[in-house]
Structures are given as structure tokens and as C-alpha cells.
N, C-alpha and C positions, 0 to 999 in steps of 0.2 A: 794303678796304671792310668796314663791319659792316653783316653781313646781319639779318632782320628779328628775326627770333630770337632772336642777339645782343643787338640793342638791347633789346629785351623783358626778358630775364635779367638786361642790365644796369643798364637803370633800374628793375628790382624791389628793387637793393641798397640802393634809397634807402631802403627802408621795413624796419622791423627785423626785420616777421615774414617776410620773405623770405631777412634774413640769417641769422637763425637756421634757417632751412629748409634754407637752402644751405651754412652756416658759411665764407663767403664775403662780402666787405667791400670798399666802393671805396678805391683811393690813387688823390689826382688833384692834378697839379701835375709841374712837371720837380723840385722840392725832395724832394719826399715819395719821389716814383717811384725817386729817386737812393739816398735813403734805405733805400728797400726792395730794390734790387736790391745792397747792400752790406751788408747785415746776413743772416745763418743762420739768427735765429728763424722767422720767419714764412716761410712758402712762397708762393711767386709762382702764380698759375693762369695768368694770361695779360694781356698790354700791348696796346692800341692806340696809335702814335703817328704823328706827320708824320714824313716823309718826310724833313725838314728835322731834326726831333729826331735822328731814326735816324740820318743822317749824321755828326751833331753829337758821337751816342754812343755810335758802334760796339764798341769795346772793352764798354761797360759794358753792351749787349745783348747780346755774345757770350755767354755761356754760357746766355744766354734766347732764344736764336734760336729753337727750334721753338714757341713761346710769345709770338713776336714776330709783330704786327697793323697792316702800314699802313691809315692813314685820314688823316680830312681835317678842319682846326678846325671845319668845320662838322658831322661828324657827331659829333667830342668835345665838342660842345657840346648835342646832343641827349642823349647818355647820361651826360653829366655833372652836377654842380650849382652848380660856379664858373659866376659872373659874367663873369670878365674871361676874356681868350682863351684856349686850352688848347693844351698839345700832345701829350701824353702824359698818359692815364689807366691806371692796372695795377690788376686783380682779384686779392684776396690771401686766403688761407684766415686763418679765423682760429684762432689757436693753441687746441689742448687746454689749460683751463684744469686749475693746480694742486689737488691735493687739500688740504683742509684739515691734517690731520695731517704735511702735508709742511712745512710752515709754521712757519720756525725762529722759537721764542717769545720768543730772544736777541737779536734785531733787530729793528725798528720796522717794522709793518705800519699801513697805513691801512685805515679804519673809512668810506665812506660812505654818508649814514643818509640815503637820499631827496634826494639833488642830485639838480636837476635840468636846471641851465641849461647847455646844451654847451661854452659860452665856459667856464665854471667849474670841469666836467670835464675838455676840457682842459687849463686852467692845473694843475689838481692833480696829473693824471699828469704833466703838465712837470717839477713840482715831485719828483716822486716818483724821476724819470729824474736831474734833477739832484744829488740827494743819493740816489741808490743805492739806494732802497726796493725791495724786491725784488720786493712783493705790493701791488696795491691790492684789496682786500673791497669789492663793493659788493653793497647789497639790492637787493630787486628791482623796488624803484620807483624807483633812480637810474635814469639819464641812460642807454643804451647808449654804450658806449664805443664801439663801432666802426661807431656812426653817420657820415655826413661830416662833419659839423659836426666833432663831439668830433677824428676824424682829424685832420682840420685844424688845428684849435686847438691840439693836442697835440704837431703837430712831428713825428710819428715816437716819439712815447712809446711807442704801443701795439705797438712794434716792441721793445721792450726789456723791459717793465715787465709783470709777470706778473696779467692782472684776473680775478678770481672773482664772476662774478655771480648774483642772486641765493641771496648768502648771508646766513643769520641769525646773527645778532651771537651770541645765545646757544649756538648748535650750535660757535661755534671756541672761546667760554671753556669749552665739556665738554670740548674735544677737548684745551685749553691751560690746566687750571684754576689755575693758579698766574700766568698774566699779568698784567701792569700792564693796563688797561684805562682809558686816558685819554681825557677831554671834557671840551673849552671850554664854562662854561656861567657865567651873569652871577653868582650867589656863589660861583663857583670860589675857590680861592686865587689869588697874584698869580701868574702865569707867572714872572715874573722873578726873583719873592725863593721861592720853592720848589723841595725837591730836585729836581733834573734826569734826566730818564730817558731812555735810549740804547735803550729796547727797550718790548715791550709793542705794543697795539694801539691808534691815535689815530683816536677818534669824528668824524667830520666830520657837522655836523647838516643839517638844509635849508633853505637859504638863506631862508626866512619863517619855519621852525616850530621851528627848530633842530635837536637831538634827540630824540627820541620818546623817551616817559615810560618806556617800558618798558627802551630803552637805555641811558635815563639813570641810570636802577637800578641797572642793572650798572656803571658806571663805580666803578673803585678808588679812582682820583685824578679829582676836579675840579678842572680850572685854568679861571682869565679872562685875558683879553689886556684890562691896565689900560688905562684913556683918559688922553688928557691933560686938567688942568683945563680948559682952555678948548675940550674937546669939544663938538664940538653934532652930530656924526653920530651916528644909532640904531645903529647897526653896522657891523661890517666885511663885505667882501666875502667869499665864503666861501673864493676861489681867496686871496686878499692872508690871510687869517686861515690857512689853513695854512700856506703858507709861513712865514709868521714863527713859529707852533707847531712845525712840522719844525725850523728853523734853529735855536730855543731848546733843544729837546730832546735835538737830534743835537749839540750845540755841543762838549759835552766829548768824543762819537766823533770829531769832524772832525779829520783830522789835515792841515796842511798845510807 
């Protein structure tokens, strides 16, 4: 059973300024929760699940047993924000972010500049998870990453993939003054027909505004992602636009 209290604390984590009060985060889903109880980054606080889960997953709640919460889909649908039916929701700290200076300037870091749509957040840290980024920078008008939404969307990204937020673009070029410092911006060069860079920091703008003036500044390298002639969309999505800027960039690292 989750007593009243519980519930309280735990539907506070919907809201960010309670996540950061607590540095504490929902995982909700049996995919996610699997996720989290198999990986060493992040630390578990505590699980509710059925009965039915529990049975299902013995092995993989044993070493979380004193951390282990029976309930009922009907109270995991009170302290959660899925729609569809629940069985397992887990409370997860959220990790000590990296310091800047730790931050290898040999490999490709992501830049973003005011995302803000969670769907988008998460696709970029997916992105980020699938080709090995080690860091994603964001300022501090993007998106919380370990909102549900972003959790969700992201798969367990935020379970691998190292996020710094509320950072200013110009405080890691003092700290990294020799980095590439790349942005998609519409008279970039072509993406395709210019040298290719395996490292450095990539600007992700906000999906209306793009980059802010002041970021744009700094960029070393301007690239565009060309259209085809017979385009007739205003832009790419910002999640679909990085990927193909990671996969272009990282192309000569990729070894397979």
C-alpha cells in the first residue's frame, strides 16, 4: 500500500521544482523500471509494484528487496502519469552532474540551446545513447530532462548519458578554448560536401527560434542540412536534424 504521504512526494516529482528539491525523478513502465534496475549509474530510492509484477520478477527485485513497495494499478495510476495501465513505477535519484572541465574536447558533446518539446528531448538523448555521446549541455531554458515525459521518450537514455544543465555555451568554450564549436544554421556550409568533424561541441537551436544570436557567435563551423529541390517543408524537426548532424559527423569515428 502507498500511504498518504508517499503519494504526496510522489506525485510532487511530476513538477520540476520538486525534482530538483529532492533530486529525485519518476521511472514508470515494466521497460524503463527493467532498465533501471540493470544498469550502476543511477541509484534506485524505492519501487511500487503488483503483486503480479513482483512474482513475474523476482530475480530482478532481489537485490532491491528492502526498496521493494506492493500496491495496486489502481494506486500506480494515482501517483503516476501514464495513460495506459501500470505495474511498476520506481523513484530514481538523479545523478551528480559532470563538471565542465571534465569534459573530453576529443569527442563530440551536444549543445542545447532552448529545446523545448519533450518528445524532441527525448529523441536527442536516444540519439546521443545510440552513438556514445558521453555528455549532453543543456541551458537553462531547455526542456528538464528528467521530466516523465523526456524519461519516457528517451528509453532509459538518461540512465547512460551524462546531462549538464543549465549551462552557458560560453563558460565550456573558456574552459575548452580550442574546440570546434558547431551550428546548423540556413547559410551554413553544406553538411555533406565539408570537412567532417569527430569531436568539438554540436549547437542544437530551438525548434522556432533556432540558435540564439549570442550562440551563434560563437560557432567556429557553420553547417546546413541541404533540402531536396522539390522541398517545400520550412524545416526539420529538431530531434530528425540531429541525428542526421551526429551520423554525418561521427561518420569517419564509426567503426563497424
Amino acid at each position: 500500500m502507498i500511504s498518504i504521504n508517499q503519494q504526496k512526494y510522489i506525485t510532487s516529482l511530476h513538477l520540476k521544482k520538486f525534482r530538483q528539491k529532492y533530486r529525485n525523478f519518476l521511472v514508470e513502465g515494466e521497460k524503463m523500471v527493467k532498465e533501471l534496475l540493470t544498469q550502476q549509474r543511477v541509484a534506485v530510492v524505492t519501487i511500487y509494484g503488483t503483486e503480479r509484477w513482483a512474482a513475474q520478477n523476482a530475480a530482478l527485485i532481489q537485490p532491491f528487496y528492502d526498496k521493494f513497495n506492493t500496491t495496486t494499478e489502481v494506486e500506480l495510476k494515482k501517483i503516476g502519469t501514464l495513460t495506459t495501465p501500470n505495474q511498476v513505477v520506481a523513484v530514481a535519484m538523479i545523478p551528480e552532474q559532470a563538471i565542465l572541465s571534465s569534459i573530453d574536447p576529443n569527442v563530440l558533446t551536444l549543445y542545447l540551446d532552448g529545446i523545448q518539446d519533450p518528445g524532441n528531448m527525448g529523441t536527442i538523448l536516444r540519439i546521443a545513447d545510440w552513438f556514445g555521446i558521453r555528455h549532453v549541455c543543456c541551458s537553462d531554458d531547455t526542456v528538464d530532462a528528467f521530466s516523465p515525459k523526456v524519461v519516457q521518450s528517451g528509453m532509459g537514455a538518461c540512465f547512460r548519458v551524462g546531462i549538464l544543465e543549465g549551462i552557458i555555451l560560453s563558460d565550456f568554450i573558456k574552459i575548452h578554448p580550442d574546440t570546434s564549436v558547431i551550428g546548423a544554421v540556413m547559410d551554413g556550409q553544406n553538411l555533406f560536401s565539408t570537412t567532417l568533424f569527430g569531436s568539438g561541441i554540436l549547437v542544437i537551436g530551438n525548434e522556432g527560434k533556432g540558435i540564439r544570436p549570442e550562440n551563434e557567435n560563437l560557432l567556429t563551423h557553420k553547417i546546413t542540412i541541404p533540402s531536396g529541390a522539390e522541398n517545400g517543408a520550412e524545416s526539420l524537426n529538431a530531434g530528425v536534424a540531429t541525428g542526421i548532424l551526429v551520423a554525418e559527423l561521427l561518420r569517419n569515428k564509426l567503426v563497424y
